[in-house]
N, C-alpha and C positions, 0 to 999 in steps of 0.2 A: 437900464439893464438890457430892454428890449429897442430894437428897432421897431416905429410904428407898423412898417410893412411885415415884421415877422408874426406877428397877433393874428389870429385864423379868424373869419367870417361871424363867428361868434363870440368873440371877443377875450378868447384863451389864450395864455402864453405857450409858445411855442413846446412839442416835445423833447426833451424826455421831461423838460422841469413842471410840465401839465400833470404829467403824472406818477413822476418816478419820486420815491419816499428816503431812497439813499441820496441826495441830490449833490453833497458836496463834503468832502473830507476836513477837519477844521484843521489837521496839519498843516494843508496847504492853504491853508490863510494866517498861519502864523509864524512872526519871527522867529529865529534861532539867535537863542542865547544860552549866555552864562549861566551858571544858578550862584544864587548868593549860597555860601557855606551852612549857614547858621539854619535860613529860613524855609531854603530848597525851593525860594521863588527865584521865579526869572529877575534879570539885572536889565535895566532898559537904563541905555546910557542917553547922553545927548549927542546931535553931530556938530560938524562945525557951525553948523548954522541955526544953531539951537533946537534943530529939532527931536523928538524921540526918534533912535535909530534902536536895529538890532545889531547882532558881532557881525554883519558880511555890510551894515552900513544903510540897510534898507529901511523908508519910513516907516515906522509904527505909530501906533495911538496908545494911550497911557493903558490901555488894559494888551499891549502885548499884542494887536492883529496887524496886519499890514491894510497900511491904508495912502489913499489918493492922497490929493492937495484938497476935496473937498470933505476927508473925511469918510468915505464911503469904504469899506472893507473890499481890497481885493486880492486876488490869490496869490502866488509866487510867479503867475505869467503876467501880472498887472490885470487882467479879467475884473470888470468888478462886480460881486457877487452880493453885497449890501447894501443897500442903502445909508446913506447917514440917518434917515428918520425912521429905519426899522431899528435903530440901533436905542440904548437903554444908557446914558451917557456914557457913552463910546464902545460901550459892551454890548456884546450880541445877546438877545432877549434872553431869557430862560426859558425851555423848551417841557413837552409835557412826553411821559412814557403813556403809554398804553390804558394804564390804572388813574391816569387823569394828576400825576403828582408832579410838580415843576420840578425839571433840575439845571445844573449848571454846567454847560454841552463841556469845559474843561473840566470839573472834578471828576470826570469819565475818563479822561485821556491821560495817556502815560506821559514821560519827559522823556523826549530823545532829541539826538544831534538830527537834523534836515538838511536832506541833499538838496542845495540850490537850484540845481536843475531838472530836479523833477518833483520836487514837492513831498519824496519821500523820507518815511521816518528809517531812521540807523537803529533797528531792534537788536538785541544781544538776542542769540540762540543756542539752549544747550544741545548736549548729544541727544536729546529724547526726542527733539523738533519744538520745545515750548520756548515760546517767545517773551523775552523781557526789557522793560524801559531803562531809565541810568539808574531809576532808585530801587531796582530790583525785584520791581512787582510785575506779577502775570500779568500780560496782556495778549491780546490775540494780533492776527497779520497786518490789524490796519490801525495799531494802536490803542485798542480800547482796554482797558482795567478789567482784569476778567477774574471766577471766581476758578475752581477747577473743573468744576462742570461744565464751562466755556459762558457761560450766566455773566453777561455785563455789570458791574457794580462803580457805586464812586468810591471815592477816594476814603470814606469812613466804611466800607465793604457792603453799603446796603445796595440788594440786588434794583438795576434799574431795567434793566431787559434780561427777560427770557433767550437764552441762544436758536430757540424757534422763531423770534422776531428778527433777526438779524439778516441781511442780506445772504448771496452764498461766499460773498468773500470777507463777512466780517464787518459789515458796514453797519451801523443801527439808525434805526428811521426815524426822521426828521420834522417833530409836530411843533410848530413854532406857534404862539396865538396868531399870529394871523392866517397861521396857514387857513384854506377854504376847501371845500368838496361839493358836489351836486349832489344832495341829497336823492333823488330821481334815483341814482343812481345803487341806489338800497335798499330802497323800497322795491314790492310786489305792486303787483298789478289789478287793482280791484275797484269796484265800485264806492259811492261817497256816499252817504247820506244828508237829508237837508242841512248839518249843520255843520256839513265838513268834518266829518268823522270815517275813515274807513270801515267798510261791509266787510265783516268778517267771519270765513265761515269753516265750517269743522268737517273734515273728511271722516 
């Protein structure tokens, strides 16, 4: 994903993805399809060459992302943003909110038509300004299943973020199990005792 030259002196992947929490939109990693009638899932056909395609003909993988010849997930500009061995067979992991509870980064997201060239979702919008997917449910500007309070929820309405966690445009943050952090980076600054305990003291 990384060129070895772009990794900094201390062995960090380059910014913004070092430290930015909104890192990547999962629209634009996913085909545009049909829905089946009945089931209101997506239709992943085959192309001529056996592969999984979506409706404009581009490769997928059986759970519906766009992906390489190796398998790896990449976005609508061919970018590739997964790994094949971050992935959960072929599915992108399940990610954690805030409150430490897994969930499944689609049952968040609405169903819309996607512009090919730019990755974006086709939201319906009424006269009030509120945004909605094909199956009629509230969502906010970047796709996500929202309650009226603007409170992110999945697809069975239980709340997954706070709209205080959310980016300013609507984005919600991205804690994958692997994800990592420096702890240093949290801690105060204080003295150790012999057994490696912090000194701690009371103003």
């Amino acid at each position: 994903m990384f060129e070895s030259n772009e990794i900094d002196d201390r062995g960090e992947i380059p910014a913004p993805f070092c430290v930015e929490r909104y890192n990547f939109n999962p629209f634009k990693l996913r085909g545009d399809f049909l829905l089946d009638r009945s089931t209101k899932k997506p239709l992943i056909e085959k192309g001529k060459k056996g592969d999984l395609v979506d409706k404009l003909g581009r490769t997928v993988n059986r759970k519906g992302w766009l992906c390489d010849k190796q398998g790896c997930i990449i976005d609508f500009l061919g970018v590739k943003k997964f790994d094949k061995k971050h992935l959960e067979n072929g599915d992108m992991p399940k990610l954690f909110n805030y409150a430490g509870q897994r969930y499944d980064i689609l049952d968040v997201c609405g169903v819309f038509d996607i512009d090919p060239k730019t990755g974006l979702i086709k939201a319906k919008t009424n006269p009030q300004g509120q945004h909605f997917d094909n199956l009629g449910r509230l969502v906010n500007q970047k796709g996500y299943l929202i309650d009226y309070n603007g409170h992110v929820v999945d697809v069975r309405g239980k709340k997954i973020f706070d709209k205080k966690y959310l980016s300013l445009n609507g984005e919600v943050p991205k804690i994958f199990p692997f994800t990592k952090f420096n702890i240093k980076n949290i801690q105060g600054d204080f003295e150790m005792d012999p057994l490696g305990n912090p000194i701690l003291e009371k103003n």
